[in-house]
N, C-alpha and C positions, 0 to 999 in steps of 0.2 A: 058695810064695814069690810077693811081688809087682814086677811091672815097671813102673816111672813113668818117663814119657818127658814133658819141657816144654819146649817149644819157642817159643823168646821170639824178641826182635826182631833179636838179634843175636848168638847161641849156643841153643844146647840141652843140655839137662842129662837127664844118665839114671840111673835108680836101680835097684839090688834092695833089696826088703823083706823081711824075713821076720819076719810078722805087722808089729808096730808098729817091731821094729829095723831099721834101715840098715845091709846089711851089703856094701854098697858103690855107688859112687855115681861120676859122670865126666863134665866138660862140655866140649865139643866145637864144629864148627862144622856144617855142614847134615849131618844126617842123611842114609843111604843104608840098604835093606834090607839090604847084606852087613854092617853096621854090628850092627843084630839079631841077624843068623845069627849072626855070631860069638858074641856076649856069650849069648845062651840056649848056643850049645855049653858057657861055661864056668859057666853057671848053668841044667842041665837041670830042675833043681826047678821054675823058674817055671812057674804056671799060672793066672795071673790077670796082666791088664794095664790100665793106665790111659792113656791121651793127650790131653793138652791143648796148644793151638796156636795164638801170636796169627798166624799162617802159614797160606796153603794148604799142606797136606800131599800128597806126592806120593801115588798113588793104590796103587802097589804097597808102601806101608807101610802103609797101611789094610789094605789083602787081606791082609801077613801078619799083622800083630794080631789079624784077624779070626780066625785057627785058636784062639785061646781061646775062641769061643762067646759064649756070654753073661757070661761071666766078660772079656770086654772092655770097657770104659768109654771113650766117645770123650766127656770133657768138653762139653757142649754148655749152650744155657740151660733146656734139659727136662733135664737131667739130676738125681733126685735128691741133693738135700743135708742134712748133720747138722745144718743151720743153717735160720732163715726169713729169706729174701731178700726185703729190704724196699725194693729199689731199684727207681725207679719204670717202667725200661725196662730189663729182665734182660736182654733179647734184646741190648742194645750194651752189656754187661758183660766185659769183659777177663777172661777162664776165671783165669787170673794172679791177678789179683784176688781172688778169691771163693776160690781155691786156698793165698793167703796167709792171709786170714784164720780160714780150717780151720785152717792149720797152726801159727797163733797159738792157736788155741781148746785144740787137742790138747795144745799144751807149757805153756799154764796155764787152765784151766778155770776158766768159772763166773767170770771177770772182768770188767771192761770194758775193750776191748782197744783200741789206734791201730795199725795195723800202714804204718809207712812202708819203703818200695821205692822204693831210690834207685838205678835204673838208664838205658835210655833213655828213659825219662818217669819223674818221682816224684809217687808216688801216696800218699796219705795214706787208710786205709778204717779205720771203727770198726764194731766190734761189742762189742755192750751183753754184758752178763754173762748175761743168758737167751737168749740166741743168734739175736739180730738183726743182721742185716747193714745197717746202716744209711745206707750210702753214702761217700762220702770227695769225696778233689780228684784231680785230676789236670795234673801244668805239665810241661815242658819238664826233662828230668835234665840232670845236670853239663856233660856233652859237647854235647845237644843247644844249651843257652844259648851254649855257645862257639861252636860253628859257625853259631847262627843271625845271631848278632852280624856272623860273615865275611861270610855269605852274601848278608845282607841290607842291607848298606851298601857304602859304594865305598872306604871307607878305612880300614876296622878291620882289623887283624889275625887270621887265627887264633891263638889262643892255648889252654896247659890248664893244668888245675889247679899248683899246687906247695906246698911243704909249710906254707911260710913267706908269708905278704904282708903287706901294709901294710893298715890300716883306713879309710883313705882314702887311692888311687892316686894318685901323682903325677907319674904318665908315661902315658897310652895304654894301654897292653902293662898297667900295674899297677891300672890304673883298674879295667878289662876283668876282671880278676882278683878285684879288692876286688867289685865290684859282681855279679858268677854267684856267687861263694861265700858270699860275706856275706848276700846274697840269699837262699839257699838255708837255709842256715845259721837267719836270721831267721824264713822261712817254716814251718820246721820247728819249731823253738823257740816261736813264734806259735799256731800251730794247737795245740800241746800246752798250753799256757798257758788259751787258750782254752776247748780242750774242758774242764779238769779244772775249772774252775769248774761244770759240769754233774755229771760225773764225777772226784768229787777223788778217786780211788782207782784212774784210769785207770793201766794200766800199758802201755807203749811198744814194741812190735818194731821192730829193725831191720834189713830186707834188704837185698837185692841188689847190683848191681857195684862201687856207690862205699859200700856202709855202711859198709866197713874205711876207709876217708877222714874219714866225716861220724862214725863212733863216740865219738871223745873229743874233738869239738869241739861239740856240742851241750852246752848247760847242764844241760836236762832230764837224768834219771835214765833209762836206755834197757837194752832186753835186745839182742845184738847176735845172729842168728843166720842161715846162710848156707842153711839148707837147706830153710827153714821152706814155701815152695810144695811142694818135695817131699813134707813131710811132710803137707800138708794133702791133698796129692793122693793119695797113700795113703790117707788116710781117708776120702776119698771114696769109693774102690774098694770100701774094705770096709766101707765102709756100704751101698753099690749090691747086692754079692755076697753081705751075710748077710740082704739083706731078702727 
């Protein structure tokens, strides 16, 4: 059985694998090794692990991963992939990244893929159908646009999303609102528009914290799934571990 630990900007998420099924999974806030101990007590099978981390990682979670041997995977940009990384500086590549678009590859094969990750930055990455990674965008996600808005002026409010707005604000507070989601919104819808003139058989993932928000407000046609780094991150492992 396989263990995936990802550790994002602002939670972590852990998984058991066994083989390609998820047969449970838990997202959390900072990691601790009594965090490990426990969950291997209630899943002694594990014996393979994967970690990836936009995070320094504390140093005694390293050491206990490390009791898997070579059967441990620290996501790095040496690290073998089922894919060719076609991005021109791997070395500043978000492990996240390159972890979704596995885990796009894995749930439809042989496609050309857009995978967006709408969390605290959204990220936009394609891979072609012969398994190029051919880079993406990366802006500012839902929360970051609102707080930047605070932070960086002397009179805007903080504000967040809500279910309902107007398409053009006619207060401050609604402006602020029309203008990060509509925004978003457009960017998404744009870049998809875009690409499928290259790719008109492109097909759409979408992850991360706000995808249940941006799901049925986008026009494009989209896959919605929430576990899809996990999944790519497994297959990593076990592409590392059967080579």
């Amino acid at each position: 059985m396989n263990l995936v630990i990802d550790i994002g900007n602002s939670r972590v998420k852990t998984a058991i694998f066994s083989e390609e099924q998820m047969v449970f999974s838990t997202t959390h806030g900072p990691m601790e090794r009594a965090d490990l101990e426990h969950l291997l007590r209630d899943f002694p099978e594990v014996d393979q692990a994967i970690l990836s981390s936009v995070l320094p990682v504390p140093s005694d979670i390293i050491h206990f991963l490390q009791r898997f041997g070579n059967h441990f995977v620290e996501l790095t940009p040496l690290t073998r992939l089922p894919i060719q990384n076609c991005y021109k500086t791997p070395e500043t590549l978000g492990q996240d990244r390159i972890a979704a678009v596995v885990g796009a590859m894995t749930l439809l094969p042989e496609q050309d893929l857009l995978v967006l990750d709408a969390g605290t930055a959204l990220t936009l990455d394609l891979l072609t159908r012969d398994g190029r990674f051919m880079g993406g965008n990366i802006s500012p996600g839902m929360r970051s646009r609102f707080r930047a808005l605070h932070q960086f002026t002397g009179k805007l409010p903080l504000i967040s999303e809500a279910e309902v707005w107007h398409e053009i604000g006619r207060s401050t507070e609604e402006a602020i609102r029309a203008g990060v989601l509509n925004g978003m919104i457009l960017e998404m819808d744009g870049t998809i528009d875009a690409l499928r003139k290259e790719f008109p058989h492109l097909k759409v993932l979408l992850t991360g914290g706000d995808a249940a928000f941006f799901e049925r407000r986008l026009k494009n046609s989209i896959f919605v799934h929430s576990e899809i780094t996990l999944i790519g991150l497994n297959r990593i492992l076990r592409y590392n571990v059967e080579k």
